[in-house]
C-alpha positions as CSV (number, residue, x, y, z in Angstrom):
1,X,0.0,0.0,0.0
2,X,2.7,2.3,0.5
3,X,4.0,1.9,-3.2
4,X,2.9,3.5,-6.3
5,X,-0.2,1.7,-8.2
6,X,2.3,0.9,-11.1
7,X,5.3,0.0,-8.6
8,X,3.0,-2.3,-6.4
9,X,1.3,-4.3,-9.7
10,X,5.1,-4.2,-11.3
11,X,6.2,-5.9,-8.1
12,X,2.8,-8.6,-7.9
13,X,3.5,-9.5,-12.0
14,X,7.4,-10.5,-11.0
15,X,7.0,-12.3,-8.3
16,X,4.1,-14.5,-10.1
17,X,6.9,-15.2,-12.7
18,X,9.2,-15.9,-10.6
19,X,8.2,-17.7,-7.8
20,X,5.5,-20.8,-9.6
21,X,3.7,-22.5,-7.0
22,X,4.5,-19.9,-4.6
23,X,2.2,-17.7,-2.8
24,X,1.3,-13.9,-1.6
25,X,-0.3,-12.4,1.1
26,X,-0.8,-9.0,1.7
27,X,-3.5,-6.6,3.5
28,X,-5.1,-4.0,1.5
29,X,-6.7,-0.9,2.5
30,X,-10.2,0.3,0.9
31,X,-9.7,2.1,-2.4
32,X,-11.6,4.9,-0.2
33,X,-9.2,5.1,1.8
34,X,-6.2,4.6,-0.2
35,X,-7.4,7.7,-1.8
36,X,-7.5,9.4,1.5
37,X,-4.4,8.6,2.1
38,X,-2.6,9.3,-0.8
39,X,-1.4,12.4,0.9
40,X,-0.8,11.2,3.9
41,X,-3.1,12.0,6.7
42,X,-3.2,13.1,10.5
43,X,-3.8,10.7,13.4
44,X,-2.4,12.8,16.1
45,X,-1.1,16.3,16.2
46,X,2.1,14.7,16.2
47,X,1.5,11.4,14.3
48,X,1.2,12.1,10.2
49,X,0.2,8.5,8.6
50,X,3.1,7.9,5.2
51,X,0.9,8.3,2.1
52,X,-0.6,4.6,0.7
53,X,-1.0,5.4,-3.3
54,X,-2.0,1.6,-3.9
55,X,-5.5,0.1,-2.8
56,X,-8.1,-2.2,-4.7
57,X,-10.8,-3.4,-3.6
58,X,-11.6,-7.3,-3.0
59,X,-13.3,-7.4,-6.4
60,X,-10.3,-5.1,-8.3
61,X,-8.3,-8.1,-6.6
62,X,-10.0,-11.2,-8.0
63,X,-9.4,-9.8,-11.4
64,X,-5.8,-10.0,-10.7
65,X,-6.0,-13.8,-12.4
66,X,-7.5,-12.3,-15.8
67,X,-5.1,-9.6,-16.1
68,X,-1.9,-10.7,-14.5
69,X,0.2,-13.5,-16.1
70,X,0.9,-16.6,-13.9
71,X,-1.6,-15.6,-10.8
72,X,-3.6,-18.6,-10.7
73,X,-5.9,-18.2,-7.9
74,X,-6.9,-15.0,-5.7
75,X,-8.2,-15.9,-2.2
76,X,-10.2,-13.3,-0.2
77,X,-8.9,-14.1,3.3
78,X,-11.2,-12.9,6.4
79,X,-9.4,-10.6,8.9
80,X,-8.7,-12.1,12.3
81,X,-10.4,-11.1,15.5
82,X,-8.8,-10.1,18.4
83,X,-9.1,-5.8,17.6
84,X,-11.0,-5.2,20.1
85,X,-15.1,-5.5,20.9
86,X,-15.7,-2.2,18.5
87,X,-13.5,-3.7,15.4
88,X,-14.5,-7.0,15.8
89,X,-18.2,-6.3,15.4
90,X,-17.8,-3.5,12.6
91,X,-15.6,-6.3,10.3
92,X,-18.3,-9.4,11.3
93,X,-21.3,-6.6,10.2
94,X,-19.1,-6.1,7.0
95,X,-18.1,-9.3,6.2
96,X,-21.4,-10.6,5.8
97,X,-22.9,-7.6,3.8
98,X,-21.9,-7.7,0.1
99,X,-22.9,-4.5,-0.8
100,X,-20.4,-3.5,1.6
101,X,-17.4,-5.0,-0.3
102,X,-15.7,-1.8,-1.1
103,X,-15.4,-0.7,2.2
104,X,-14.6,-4.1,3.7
105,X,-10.3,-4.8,4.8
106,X,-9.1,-7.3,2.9
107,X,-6.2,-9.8,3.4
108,X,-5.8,-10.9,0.0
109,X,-3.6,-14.6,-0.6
110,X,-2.5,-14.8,-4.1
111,X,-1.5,-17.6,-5.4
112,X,1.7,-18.9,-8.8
113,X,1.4,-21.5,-11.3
């Protein structure tokens, strides 16, 4: 997230050719919020989050097997409880509301061949 769309996709299309059979997991954040944060963006008066050009959403994602030579499989990947009571119950409300997908974190596990 912290790479440039074309950097981050450059990085996802050589490591499918280079590593077959091997896999890739990686959180992304909301394209919403990857366009908030493109700047960078205040969490504190002393705290300034780095900027995070690249997001996609889980759908974007999946599509990653059509357009990216030797991805085989893309695997949506449910984030782990244990963020406290708040957290957990906004991601189990998301997680089960599709219309919701572009807001929803994603852990995304691709996977070479």
């Amino acid at each position: 997230m912290y790479l440039q769309p074309d950097e981050a996709m450059s990085l996802i299309t050589a490591c499918a050719h280079r590593f077959p059979g091997g896999q890739m997991m990686f959180d992304l954040p909301p394209a919403w919020f990857s366009a908030l944060a493109r700047r960078g963006m205040r969490t504190s008066l002393r705290y300034k989050v780095p900027p995070m050009p690249f997001g996609m959403s889980p759908r974007q994602a999946a599509r990653l097997v059509d357009t990216v030579p030797g991805i085989r499989a893309v695997r949506d990947v449910a984030v782990p409880v244990g963020r406290g009571r708040l957290i957990n119950t906004v991601l189990w409300t998301v997680q089960r509301m599709p219309a919701l997908d572009s807001v929803r974190p994603a852990l995304t596990l691709l996977e070479f061949g």
